[in-house]
C-alpha positions as protocol buffer text, in pm:
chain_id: "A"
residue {
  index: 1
  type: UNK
  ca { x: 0 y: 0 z: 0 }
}
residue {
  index: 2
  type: UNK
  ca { x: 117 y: 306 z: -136 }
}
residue {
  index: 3
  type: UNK
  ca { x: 139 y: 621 z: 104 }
}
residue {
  index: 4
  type: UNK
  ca { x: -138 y: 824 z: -45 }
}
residue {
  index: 5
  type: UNK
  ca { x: -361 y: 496 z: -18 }
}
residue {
  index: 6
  type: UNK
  ca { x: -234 y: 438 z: 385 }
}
residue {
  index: 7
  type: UNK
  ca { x: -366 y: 810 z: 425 }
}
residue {
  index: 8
  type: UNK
  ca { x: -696 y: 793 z: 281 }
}
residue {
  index: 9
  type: UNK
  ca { x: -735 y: 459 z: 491 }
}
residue {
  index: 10
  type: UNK
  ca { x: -662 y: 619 z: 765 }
}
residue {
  index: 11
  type: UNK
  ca { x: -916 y: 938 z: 730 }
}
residue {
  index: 12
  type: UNK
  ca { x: -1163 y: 654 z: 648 }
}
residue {
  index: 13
  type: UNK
  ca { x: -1097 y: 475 z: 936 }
}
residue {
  index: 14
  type: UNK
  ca { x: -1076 y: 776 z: 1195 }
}
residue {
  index: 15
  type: UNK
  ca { x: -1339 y: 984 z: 971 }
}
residue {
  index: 16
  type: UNK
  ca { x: -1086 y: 1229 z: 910 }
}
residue {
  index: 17
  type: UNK
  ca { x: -1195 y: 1516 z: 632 }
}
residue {
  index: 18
  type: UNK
  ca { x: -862 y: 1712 z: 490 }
}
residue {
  index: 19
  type: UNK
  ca { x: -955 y: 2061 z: 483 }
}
residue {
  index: 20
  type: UNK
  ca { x: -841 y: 2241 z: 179 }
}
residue {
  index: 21
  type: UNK
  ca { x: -967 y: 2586 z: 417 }
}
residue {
  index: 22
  type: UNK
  ca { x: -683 y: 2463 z: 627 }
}
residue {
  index: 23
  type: UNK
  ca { x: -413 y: 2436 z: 407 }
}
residue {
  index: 24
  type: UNK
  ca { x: -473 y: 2059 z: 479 }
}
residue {
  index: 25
  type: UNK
  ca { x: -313 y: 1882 z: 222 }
}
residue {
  index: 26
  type: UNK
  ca { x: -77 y: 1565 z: 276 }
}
residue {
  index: 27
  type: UNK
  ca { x: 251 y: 1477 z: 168 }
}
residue {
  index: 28
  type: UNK
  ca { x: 290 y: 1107 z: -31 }
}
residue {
  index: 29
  type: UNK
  ca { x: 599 y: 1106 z: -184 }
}
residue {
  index: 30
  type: UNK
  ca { x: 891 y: 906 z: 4 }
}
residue {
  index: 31
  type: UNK
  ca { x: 1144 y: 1072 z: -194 }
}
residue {
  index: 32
  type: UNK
  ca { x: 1043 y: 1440 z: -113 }
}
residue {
  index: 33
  type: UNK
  ca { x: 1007 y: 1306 z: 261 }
}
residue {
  index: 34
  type: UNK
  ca { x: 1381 y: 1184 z: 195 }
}
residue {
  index: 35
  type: UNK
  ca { x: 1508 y: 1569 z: 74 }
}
residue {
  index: 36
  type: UNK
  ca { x: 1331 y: 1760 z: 328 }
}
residue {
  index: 37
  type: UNK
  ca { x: 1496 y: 1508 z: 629 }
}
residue {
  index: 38
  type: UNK
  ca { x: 1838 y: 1536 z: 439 }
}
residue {
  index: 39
  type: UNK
  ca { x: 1770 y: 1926 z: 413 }
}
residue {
  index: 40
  type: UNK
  ca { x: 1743 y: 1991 z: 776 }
}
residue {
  index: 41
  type: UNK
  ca { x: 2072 y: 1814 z: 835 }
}
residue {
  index: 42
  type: UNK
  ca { x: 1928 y: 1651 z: 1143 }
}
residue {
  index: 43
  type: UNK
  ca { x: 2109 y: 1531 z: 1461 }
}
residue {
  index: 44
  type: UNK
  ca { x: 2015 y: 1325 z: 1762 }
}
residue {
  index: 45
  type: UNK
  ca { x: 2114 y: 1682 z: 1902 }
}
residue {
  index: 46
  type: UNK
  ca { x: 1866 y: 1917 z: 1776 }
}
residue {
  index: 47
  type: UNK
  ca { x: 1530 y: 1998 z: 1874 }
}
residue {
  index: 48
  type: UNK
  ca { x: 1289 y: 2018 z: 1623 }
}
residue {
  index: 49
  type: UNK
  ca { x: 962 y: 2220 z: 1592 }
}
residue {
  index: 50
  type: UNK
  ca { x: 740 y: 2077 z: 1324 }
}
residue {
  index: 51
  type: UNK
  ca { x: 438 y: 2282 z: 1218 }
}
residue {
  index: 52
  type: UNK
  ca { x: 79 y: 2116 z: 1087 }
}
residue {
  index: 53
  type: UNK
  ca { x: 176 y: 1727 z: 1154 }
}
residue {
  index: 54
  type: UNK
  ca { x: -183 y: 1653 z: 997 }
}
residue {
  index: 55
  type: UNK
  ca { x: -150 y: 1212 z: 1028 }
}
residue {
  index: 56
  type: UNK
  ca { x: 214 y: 1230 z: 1124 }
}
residue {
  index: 57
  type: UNK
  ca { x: 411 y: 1034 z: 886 }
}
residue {
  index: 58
  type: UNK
  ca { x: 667 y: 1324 z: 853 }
}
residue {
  index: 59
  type: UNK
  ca { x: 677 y: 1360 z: 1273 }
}
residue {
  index: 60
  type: UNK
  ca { x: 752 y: 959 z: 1220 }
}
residue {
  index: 61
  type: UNK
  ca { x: 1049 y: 1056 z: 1037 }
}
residue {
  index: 62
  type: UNK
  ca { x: 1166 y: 1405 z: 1267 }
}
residue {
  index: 63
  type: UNK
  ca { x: 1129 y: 1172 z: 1546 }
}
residue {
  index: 64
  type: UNK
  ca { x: 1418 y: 901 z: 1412 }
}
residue {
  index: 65
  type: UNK
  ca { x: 1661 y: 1188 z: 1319 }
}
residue {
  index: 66
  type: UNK
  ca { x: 1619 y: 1422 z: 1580 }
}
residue {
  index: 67
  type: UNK
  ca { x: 1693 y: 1421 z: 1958 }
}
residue {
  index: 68
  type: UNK
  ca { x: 1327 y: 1586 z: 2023 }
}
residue {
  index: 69
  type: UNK
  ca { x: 1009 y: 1696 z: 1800 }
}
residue {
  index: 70
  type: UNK
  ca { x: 772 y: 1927 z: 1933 }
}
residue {
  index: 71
  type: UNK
  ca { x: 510 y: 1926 z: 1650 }
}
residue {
  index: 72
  type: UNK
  ca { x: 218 y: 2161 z: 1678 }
}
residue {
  index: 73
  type: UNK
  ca { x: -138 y: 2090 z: 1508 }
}
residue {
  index: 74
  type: UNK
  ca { x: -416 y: 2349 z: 1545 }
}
residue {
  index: 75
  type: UNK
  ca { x: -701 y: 2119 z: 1446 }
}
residue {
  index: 76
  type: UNK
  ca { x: -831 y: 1907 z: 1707 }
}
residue {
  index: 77
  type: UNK
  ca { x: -926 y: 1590 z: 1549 }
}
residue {
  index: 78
  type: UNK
  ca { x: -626 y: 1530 z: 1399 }
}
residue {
  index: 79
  type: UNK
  ca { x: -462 y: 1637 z: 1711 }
}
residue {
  index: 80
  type: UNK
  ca { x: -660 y: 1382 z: 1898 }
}
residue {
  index: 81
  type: UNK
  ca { x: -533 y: 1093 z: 1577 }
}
residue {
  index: 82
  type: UNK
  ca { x: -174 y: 1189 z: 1621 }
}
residue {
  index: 83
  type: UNK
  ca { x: -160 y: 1195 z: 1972 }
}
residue {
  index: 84
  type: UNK
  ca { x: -348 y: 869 z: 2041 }
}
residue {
  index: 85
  type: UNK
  ca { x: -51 y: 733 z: 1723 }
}
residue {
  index: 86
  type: UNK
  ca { x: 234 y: 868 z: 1897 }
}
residue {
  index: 87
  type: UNK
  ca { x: 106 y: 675 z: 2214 }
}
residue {
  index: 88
  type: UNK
  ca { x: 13 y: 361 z: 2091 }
}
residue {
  index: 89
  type: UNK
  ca { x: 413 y: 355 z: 1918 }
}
residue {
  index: 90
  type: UNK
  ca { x: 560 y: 481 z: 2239 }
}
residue {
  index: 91
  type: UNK
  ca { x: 744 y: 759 z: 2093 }
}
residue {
  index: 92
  type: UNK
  ca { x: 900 y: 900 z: 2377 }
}
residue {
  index: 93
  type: UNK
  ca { x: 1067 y: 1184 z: 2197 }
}
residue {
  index: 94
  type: UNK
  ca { x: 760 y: 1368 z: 2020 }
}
residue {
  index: 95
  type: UNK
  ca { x: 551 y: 1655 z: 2244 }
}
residue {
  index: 96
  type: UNK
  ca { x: 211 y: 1705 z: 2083 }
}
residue {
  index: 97
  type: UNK
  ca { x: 89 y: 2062 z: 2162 }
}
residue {
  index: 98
  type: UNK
  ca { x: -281 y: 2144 z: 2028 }
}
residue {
  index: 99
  type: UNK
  ca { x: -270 y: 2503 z: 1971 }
}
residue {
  index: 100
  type: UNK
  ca { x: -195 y: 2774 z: 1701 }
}
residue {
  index: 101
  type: UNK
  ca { x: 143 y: 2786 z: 1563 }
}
residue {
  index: 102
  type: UNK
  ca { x: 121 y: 3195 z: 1551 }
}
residue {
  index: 103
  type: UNK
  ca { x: 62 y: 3209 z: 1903 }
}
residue {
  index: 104
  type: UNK
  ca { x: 337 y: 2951 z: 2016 }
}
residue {
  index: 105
  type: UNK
  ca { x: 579 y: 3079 z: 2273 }
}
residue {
  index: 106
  type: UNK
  ca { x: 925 y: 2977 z: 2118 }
}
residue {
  index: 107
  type: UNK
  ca { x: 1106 y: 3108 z: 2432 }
}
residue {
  index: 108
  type: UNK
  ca { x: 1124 y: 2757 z: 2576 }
}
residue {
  index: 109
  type: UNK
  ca { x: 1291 y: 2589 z: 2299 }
}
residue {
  index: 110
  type: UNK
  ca { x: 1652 y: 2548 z: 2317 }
}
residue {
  index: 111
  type: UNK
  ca { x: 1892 y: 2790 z: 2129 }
}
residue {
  index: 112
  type: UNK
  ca { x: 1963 y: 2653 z: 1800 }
}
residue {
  index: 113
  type: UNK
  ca { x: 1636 y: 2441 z: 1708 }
}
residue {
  index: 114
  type: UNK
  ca { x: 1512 y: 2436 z: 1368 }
}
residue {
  index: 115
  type: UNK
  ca { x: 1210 y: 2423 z: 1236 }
}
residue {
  index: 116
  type: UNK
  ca { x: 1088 y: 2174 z: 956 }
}
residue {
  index: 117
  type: UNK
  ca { x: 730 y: 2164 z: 791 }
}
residue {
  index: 118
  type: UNK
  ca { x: 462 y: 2137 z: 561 }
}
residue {
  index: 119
  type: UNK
  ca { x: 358 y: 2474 z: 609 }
}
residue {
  index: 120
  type: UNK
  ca { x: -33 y: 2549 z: 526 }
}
residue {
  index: 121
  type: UNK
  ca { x: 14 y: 2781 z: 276 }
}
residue {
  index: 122
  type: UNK
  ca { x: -259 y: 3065 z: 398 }
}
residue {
  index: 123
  type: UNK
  ca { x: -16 y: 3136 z: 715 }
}
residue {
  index: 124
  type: UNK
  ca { x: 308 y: 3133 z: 500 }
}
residue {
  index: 125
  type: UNK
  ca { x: 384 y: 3498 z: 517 }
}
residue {
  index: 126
  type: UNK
  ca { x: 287 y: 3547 z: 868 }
}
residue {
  index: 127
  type: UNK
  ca { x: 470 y: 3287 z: 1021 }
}
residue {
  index: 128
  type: UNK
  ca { x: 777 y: 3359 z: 819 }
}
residue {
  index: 129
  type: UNK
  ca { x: 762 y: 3740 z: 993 }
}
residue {
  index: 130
  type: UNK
  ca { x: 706 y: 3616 z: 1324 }
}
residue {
  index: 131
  type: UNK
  ca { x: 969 y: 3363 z: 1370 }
}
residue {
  index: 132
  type: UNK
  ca { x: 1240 y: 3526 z: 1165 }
}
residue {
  index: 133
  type: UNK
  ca { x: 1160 y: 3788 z: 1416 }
}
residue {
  index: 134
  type: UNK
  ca { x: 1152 y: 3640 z: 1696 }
}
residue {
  index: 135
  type: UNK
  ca { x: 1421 y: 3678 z: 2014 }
}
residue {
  index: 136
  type: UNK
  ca { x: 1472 y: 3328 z: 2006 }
}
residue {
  index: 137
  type: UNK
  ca { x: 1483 y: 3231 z: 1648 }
}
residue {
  index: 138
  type: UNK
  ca { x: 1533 y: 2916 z: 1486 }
}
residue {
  index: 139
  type: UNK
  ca { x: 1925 y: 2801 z: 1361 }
}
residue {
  index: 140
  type: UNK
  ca { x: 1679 y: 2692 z: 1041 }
}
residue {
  index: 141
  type: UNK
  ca { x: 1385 y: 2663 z: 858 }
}
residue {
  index: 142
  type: UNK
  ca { x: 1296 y: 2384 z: 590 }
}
residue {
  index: 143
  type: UNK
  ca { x: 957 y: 2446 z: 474 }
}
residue {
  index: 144
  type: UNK
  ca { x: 702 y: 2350 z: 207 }
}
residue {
  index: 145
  type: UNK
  ca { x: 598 y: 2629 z: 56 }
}
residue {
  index: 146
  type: UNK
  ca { x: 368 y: 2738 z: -226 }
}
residue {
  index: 147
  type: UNK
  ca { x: 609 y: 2723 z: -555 }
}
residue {
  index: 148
  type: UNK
  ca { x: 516 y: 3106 z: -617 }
}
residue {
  index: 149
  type: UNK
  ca { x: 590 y: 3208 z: -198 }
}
residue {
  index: 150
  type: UNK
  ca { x: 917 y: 3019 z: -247 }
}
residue {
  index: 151
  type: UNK
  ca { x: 1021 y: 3239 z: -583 }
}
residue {
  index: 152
  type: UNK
  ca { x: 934 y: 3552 z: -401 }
}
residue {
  index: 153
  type: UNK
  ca { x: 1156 y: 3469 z: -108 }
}
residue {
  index: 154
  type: UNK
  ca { x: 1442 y: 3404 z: -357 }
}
residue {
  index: 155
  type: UNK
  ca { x: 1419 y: 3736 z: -580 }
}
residue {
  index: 156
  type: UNK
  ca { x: 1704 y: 3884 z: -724 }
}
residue {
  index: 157
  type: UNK
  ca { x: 1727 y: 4275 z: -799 }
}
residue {
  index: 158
  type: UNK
  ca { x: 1437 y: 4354 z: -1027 }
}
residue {
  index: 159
  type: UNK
  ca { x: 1177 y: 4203 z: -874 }
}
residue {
  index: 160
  type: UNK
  ca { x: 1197 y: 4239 z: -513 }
}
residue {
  index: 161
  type: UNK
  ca { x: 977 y: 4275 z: -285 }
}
residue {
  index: 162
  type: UNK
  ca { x: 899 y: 4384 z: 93 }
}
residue {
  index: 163
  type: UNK
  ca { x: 859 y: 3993 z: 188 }
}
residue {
  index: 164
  type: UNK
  ca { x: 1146 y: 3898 z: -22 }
}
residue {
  index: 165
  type: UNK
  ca { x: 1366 y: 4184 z: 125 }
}
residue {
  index: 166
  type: UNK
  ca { x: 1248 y: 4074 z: 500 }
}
residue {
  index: 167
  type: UNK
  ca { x: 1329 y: 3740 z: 482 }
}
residue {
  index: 168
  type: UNK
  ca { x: 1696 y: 3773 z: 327 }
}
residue {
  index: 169
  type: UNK
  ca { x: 1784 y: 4043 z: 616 }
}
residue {
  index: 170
  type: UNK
  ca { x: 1719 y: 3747 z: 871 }
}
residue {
  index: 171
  type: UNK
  ca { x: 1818 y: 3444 z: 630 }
}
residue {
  index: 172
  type: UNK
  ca { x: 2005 y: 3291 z: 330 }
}
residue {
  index: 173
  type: UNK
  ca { x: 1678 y: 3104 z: 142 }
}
residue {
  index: 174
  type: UNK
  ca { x: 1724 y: 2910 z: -127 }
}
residue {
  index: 175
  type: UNK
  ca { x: 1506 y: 2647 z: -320 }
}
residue {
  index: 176
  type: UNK
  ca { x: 1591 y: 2313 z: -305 }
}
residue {
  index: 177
  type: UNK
  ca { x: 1363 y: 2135 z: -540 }
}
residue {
  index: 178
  type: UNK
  ca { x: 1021 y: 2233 z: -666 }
}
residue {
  index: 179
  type: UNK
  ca { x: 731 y: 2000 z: -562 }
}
residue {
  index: 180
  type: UNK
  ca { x: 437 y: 1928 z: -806 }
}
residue {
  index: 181
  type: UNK
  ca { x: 103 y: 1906 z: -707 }
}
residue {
  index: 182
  type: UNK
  ca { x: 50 y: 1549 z: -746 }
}
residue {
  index: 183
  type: UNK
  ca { x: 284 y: 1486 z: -476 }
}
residue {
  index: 184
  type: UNK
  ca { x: 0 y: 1552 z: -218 }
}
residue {
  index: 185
  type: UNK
  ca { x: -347 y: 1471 z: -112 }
}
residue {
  index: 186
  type: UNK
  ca { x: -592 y: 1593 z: -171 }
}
residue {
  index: 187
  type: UNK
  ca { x: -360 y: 1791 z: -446 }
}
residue {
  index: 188
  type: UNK
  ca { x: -374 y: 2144 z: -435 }
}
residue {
  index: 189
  type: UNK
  ca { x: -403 y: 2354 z: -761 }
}
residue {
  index: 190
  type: UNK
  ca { x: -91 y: 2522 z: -748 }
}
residue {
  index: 191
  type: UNK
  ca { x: 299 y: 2341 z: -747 }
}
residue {
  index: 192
  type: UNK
  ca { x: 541 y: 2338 z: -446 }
}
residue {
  index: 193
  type: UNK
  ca { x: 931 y: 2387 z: -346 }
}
residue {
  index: 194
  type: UNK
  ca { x: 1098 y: 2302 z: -60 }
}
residue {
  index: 195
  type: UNK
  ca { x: 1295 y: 2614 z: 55 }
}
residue {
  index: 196
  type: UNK
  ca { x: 1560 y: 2556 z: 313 }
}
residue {
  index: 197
  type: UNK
  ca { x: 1621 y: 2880 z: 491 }
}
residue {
  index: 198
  type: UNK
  ca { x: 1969 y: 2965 z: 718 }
}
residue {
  index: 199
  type: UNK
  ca { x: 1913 y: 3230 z: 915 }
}
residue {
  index: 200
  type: UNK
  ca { x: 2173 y: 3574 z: 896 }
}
residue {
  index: 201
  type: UNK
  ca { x: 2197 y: 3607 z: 1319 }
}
residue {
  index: 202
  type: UNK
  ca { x: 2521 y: 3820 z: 1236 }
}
residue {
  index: 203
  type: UNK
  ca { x: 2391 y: 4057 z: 1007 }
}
residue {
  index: 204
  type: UNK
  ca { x: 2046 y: 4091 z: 1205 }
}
residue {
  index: 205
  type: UNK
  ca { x: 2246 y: 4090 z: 1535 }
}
residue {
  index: 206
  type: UNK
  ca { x: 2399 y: 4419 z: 1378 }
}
residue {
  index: 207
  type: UNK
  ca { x: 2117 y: 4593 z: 1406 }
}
residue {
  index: 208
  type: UNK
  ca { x: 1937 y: 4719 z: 1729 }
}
residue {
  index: 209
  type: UNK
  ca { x: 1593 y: 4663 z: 1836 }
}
residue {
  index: 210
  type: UNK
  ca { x: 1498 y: 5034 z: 1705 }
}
residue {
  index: 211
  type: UNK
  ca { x: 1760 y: 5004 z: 1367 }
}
residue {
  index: 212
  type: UNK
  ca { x: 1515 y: 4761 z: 1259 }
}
residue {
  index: 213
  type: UNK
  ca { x: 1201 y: 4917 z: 1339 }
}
residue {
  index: 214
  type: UNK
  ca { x: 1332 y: 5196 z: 1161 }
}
residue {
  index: 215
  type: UNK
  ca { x: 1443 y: 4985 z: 859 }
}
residue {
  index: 216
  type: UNK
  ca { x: 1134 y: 4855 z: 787 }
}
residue {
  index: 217
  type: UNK
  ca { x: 952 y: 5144 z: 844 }
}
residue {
  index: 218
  type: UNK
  ca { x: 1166 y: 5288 z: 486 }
}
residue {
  index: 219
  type: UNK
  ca { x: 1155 y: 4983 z: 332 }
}
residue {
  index: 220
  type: UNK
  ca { x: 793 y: 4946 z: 367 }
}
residue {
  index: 221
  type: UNK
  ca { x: 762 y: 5357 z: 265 }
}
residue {
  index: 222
  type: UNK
  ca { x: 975 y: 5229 z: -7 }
}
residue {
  index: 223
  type: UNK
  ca { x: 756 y: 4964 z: -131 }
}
residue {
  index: 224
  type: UNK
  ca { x: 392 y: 5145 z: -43 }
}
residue {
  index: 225
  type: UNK
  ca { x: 325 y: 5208 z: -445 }
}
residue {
  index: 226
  type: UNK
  ca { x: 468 y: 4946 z: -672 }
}
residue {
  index: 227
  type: UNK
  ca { x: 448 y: 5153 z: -975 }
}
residue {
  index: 228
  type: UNK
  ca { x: 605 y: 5496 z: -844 }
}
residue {
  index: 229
  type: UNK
  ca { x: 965 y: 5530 z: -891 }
}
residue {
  index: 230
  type: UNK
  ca { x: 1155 y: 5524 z: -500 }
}
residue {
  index: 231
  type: UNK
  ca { x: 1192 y: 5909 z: -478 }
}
residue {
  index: 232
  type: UNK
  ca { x: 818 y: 5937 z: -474 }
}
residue {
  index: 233
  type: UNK
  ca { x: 739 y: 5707 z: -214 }
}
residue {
  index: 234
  type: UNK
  ca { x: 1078 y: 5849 z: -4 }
}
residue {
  index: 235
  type: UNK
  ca { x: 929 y: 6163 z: -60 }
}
residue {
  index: 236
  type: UNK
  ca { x: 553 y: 6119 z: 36 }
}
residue {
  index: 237
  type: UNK
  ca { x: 627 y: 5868 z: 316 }
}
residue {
  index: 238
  type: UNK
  ca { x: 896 y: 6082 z: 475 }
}
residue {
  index: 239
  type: UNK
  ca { x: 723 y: 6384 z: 405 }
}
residue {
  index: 240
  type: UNK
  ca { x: 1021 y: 6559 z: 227 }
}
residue {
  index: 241
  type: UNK
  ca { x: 1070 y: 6761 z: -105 }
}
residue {
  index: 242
  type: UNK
  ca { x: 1164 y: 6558 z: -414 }
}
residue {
  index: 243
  type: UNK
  ca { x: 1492 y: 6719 z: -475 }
}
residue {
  index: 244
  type: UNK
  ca { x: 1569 y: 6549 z: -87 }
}
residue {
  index: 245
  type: UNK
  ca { x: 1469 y: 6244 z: -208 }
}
residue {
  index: 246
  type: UNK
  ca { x: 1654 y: 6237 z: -532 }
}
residue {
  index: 247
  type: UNK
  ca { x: 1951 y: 6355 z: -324 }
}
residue {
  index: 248
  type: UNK
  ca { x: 1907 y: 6062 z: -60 }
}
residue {
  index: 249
  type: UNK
  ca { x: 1918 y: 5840 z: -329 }
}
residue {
  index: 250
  type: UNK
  ca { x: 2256 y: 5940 z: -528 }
}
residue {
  index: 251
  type: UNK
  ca { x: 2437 y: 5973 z: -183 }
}
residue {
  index: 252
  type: UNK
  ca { x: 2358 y: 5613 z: -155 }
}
residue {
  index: 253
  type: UNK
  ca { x: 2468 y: 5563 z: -506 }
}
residue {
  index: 254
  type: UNK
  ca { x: 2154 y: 5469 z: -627 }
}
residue {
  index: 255
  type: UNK
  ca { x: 2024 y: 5628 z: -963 }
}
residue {
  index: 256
  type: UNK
  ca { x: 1714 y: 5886 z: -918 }
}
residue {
  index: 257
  type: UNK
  ca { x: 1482 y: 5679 z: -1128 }
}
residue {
  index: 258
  type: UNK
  ca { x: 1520 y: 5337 z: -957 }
}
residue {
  index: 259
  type: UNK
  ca { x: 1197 y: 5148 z: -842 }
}
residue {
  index: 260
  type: UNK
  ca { x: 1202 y: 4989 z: -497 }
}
residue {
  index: 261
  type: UNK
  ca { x: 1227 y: 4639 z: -644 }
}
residue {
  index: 262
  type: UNK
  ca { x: 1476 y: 4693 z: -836 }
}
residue {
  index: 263
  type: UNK
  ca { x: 1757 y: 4738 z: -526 }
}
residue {
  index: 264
  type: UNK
  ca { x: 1927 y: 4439 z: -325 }
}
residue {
  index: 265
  type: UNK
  ca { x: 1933 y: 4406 z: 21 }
}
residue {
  index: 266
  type: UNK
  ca { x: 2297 y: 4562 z: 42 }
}
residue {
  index: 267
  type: UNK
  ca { x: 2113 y: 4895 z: -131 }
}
residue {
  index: 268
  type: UNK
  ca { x: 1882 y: 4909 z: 99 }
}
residue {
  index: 269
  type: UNK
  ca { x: 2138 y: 4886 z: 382 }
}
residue {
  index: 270
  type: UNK
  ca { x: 2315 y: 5145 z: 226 }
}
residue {
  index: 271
  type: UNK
  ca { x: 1988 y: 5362 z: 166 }
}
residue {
  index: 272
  type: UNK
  ca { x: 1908 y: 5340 z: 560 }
}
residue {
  index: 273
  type: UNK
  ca { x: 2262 y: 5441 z: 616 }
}
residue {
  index: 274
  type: UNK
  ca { x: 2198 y: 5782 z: 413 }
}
residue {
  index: 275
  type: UNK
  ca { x: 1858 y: 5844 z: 508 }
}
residue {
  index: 276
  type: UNK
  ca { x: 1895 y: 5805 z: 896 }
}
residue {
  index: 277
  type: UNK
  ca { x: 2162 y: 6118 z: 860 }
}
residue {
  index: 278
  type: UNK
  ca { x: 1845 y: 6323 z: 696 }
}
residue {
  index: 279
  type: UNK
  ca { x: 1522 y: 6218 z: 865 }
}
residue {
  index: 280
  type: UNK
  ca { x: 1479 y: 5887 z: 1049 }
}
């Protein structure tokens, strides 16, 4: 029996409904299983926090390469399946918690833990922001991620954006294979890729509490109207004259007509240097 057909015998068993509202939709291919384990680079000496376990068969798999999973599932009957699994197999080294992964206290987690999941895609953005951001942030993230999320995190110069930008001044991401859609079940309309993300602590570390706040408060000024060249935005979001602006922009040696997308993440580094000596 395949793995998609152990799943659906399972659900039928347990009367167990995937919920596409969720983001509910299951793994089945042993060789993607294979690349995500291998991506994490797991020891008996990490702690792991797995996100969305659904029926478990990639907490299975945590659980023999890691020292400890704590795995955290939001809906409660397939909190209830997993937990009465984990029991019946006496896996001693797997904490269930029941609750929403937004509002999960990573304090308590040892330094250095990293995070590996199937990530529902309709949280993807917001739980990227809060644990990149967090005090006590993972060592590293391997995710499944919505093929066009994934793409976005990777940009280049050109097509940036303010979620791109975010996540590469807290981590290196890169793709590590794309995913198609038949991999999972039910299967979702749109592909996959597994993105392994290492996170920057010495660049971020840099920065204080307030540098930040004050980054992202130009980038997103920055970013506020796609189709406006950066002077414009600069100028209406810091409330300044366009000849300001323009000359914010070439004492970062940046070119006056440049578009927020269109600068790196050293740019914008190099923009906040400049701008803090006029306004922030």
């Amino acid at each position: 029996m395949d793995l998609a057909q152990q799943m659906k015998e399972l659900c039928r068993i347990y009367d167990l409904r995937p919920s596409r509202s969720k983001g509910q939709n299951f793994l089945v291919t042993e060789s993607v299983y294979n690349d995500i384990i291998a991506a994490g680079e797991l020891t008996k000496e990490d702690t792991v926090l797995e996100v969305g376990p659904g029926l478990g068969f990639l907490t299975a798999r945590l659980a023999k390469a890691a020292g400890q999973v704590v795995t955290v599932e939001l809906d409660d009957k397939l909190a209830n399946f997993l937990q009465t699994a984990l029991d019946s197999q006496t896996v001693t080294n797997v904490t269930l918690l029941n609750q929403d992964i937004l509002r999960f206290n990573p304090d308590n987690l040892p330094a250095g833990y990293k995070i590996v999941a199937n990530l529902p895609y309709n949280i993807s953005s917001i739980f990227l922001r809060t644990f990149l951001e967090q005090k006590n942030a993972p060592e590293r993230m391997v995710l499944l991620l919505q093929k066009e999320v994934a793409q976005r995190l990777t940009a280049k110069p050109g097509a940036m954006s303010l979620l791109s930008l975010s996540v590469q001044f807290y981590s290196q991401p890169e793709i590590i294979r794309l995913v198609k859609a038949g991999n999972f079940w039910p299967e979702p309309k749109v592909d996959s890729a597994l993105v392994r993300l290492q996170l920057n602590s010495g660049r971020s570390d840099a920065y204080s509490a307030s540098e930040k706040k004050a980054f992202f408060r130009l980038a997103r000024i920055g970013f506020s109207a796609k189709r406006k060249m950066l002077k414009n935005n600069l100028a209406a979001g810091l409330n300044l004259d366009l000849a300001t602006a323009t000359e914010i922009l070439k004492a970062s040696n940046l070119p006056p007509q440049i578009r927020a997308e269109e600068l790196s993440l050293d740019d914008w580094e190099k923009l906040f240097a400049t701008a803090q000596s006029f306004v922030l």
